[in-house]
N, C-alpha and C positions, 0 to 999 in steps of 0.2 A: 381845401388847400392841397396842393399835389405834391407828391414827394418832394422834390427838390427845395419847394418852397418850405417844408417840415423839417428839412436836413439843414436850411439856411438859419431858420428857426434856432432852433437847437444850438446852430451854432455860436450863434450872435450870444444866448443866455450862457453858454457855458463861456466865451471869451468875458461876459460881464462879471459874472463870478470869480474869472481866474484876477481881472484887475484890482478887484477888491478885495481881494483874498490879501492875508498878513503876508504869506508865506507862499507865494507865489511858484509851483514846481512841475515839470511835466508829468509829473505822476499825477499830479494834482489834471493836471490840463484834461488828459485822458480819462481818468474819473467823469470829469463834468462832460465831456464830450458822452459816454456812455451814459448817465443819468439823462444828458437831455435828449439825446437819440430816442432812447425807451420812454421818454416820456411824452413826447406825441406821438410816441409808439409809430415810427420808422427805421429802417434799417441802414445801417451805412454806407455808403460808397463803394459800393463791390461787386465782388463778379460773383459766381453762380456758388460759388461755396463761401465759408464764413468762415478765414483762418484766425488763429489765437488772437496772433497779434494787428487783429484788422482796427482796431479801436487807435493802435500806437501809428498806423497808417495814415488813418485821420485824421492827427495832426497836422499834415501838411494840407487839408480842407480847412480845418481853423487858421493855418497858418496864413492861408488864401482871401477869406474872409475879414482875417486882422490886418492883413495888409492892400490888398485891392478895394476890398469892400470898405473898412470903418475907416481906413489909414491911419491906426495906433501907434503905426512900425515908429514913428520921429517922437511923439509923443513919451511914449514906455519902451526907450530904449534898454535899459537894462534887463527889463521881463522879458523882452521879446530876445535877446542872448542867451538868457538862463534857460528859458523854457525851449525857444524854437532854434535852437543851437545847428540840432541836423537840417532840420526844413530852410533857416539860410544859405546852407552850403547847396542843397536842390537848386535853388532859384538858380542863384551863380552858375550853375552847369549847365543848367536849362538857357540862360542867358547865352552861353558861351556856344551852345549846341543851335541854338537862332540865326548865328550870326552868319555872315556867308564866306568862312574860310577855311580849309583845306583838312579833310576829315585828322589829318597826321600832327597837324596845330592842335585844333581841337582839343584830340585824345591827352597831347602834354599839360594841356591847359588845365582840363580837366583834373588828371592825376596828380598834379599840385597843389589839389585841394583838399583830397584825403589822402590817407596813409596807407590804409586798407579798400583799395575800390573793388569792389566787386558784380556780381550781375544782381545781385539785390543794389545794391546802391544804384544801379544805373536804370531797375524799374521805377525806384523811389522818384529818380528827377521824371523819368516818363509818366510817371503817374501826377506828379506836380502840372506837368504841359496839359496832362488830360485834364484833371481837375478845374485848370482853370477854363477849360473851353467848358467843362459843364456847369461850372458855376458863369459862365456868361462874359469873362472877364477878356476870354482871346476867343479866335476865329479859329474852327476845325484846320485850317489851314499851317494855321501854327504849329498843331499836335503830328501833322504831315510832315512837316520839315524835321521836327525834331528825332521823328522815328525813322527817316530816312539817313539823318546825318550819324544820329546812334548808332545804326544800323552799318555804316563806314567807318566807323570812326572806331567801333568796338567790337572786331570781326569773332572776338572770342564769347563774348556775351550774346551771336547770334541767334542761338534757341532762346535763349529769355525774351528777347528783345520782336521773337514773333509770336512768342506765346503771349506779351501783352499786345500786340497788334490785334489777334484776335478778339481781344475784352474794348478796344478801343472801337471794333469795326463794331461791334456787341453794343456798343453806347450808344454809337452815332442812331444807326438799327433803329436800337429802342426808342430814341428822341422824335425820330422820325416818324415812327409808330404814332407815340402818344400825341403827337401833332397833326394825327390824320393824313401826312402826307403818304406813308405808306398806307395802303387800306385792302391788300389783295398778295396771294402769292406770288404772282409775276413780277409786280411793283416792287417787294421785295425780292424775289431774285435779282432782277437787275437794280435792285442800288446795293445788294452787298458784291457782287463781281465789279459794280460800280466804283465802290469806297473801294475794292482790294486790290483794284488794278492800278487809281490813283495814288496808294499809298506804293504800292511797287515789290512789295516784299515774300519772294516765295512763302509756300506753305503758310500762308496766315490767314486764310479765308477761314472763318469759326464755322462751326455746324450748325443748324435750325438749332437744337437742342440744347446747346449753350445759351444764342443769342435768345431763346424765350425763356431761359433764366434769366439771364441778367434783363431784360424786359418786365419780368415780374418783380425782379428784387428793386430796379433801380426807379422805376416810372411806376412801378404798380400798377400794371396795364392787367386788365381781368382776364379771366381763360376766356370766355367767350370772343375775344378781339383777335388773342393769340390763335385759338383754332380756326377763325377765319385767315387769316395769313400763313399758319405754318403747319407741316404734314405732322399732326403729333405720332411720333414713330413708340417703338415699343422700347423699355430703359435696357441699353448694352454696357456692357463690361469695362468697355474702352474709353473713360471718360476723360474731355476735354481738362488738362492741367488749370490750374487755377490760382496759381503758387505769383503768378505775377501781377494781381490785382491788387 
């Protein structure tokens, strides 16, 4: 079973627990998501570091799962308020972010949906568009649009918004990897100038060094695969941020 399908796993048991649960809470939600992570012993959805609150993250993979995957969202409407309260207002933005008008719309649109928006909030919804293209649910294409209209629409959140570009160019990367379509260092050079020229966004190409982190972390691809594809270099100072994964 390969990661993603171990992370799907996971998730599916920790949503069945939470539905059955008396007391249904996102403390609760998180819990079970951490119990059943560790317990096919896979890691979660992330980039090359492992922040505190990466489990409270994850929520919005469950929230993805509950709704795309099992479609509980009509069913247990109540639980899915109490619990995934923040992950509906993502969707919404992300929605809103899809659409095709005018990045100045948008931004109003958006900011009428929280009180306090800020450049965390707005990795949150880009991490929602990612999540569902890697749980299978949209087209890479989709996660394209949403980080280019972001990217307009919210000129002041612009270093966040390419610090996740890079964890996104890091995923596409790794998938490709673990699919054999990349199989060589050239192959990848040119589909990461590939992916970063398509997406359009200065300074967002990641470095070898990230992207075969987040390859190990996310595909559990072995070093033997990763050192045929990439220069393993020697550990510098200057490490790739990681704060938007």
């Amino acid at each position: 079973m390969n990661a993603k399908r171990k992370r799907v796993k996971a998730y599916v048991n920790a949503l069945s627990d939470l539905i059955s649960s008396e007391n249904p809470s996102r403390e609760l939600a998180i819990q079970l998501i951490k119990k059943y992570l560790e317990s096919v012993n896979v890691e979660p959805f992330r980039g090359a570091s492992k922040p505190e609150d990466i489990y409270e993250k994850e929520m919005i993979s469950l929230y993805v799962i509950a709704t795309r995957g099992l479609g509980i969202n009509s069913e247990f409407k109540e639980l899915m308020s109490k619990v995934f309260d923040k992950e509906l207002t993502y969707e919404d933005a992300y929605l809103l972010l899809s659409r095709d008008a005018p990045p100045e719309v948008v931004r109003e649109e958006i900011r009428s949906l929280v009180s306090n928006l800020d450049e965390s909030y707005i990795t949150r919804v880009l991490r929602y568009a990612l999540t569902l293209y890697h749980l299978d649910f949209e087209p890479f294409e989709s996660v394209i649009r949403v980080l280019k209209k972001a990217h307009q629409a919210f000129p002041e959140f612009s270093d966040a918004i390419k610090r996740f570009t890079k964890f996104v160019i890091s995923v596409k990367l790794a998938e490709e990897i673990s699919q054999g379509i990349i199989k060589n260092k050239i192959e990848k050079e040119i589909r990461k100038q590939l992916i970063s020229l398509e997406i359009g966004l200065p300074k967002s190409t990641p470095p070898d060094d990230y992207v075969m982190k987040v390859a190990k972390v996310t595909y559990e691809i072995n070093d033997a695969v990763l050192s045929r594809i990439f220069e393993v270099s020697r550990p510098q100072n200057n490490k790739t941020s990681d704060s938007e994964s």
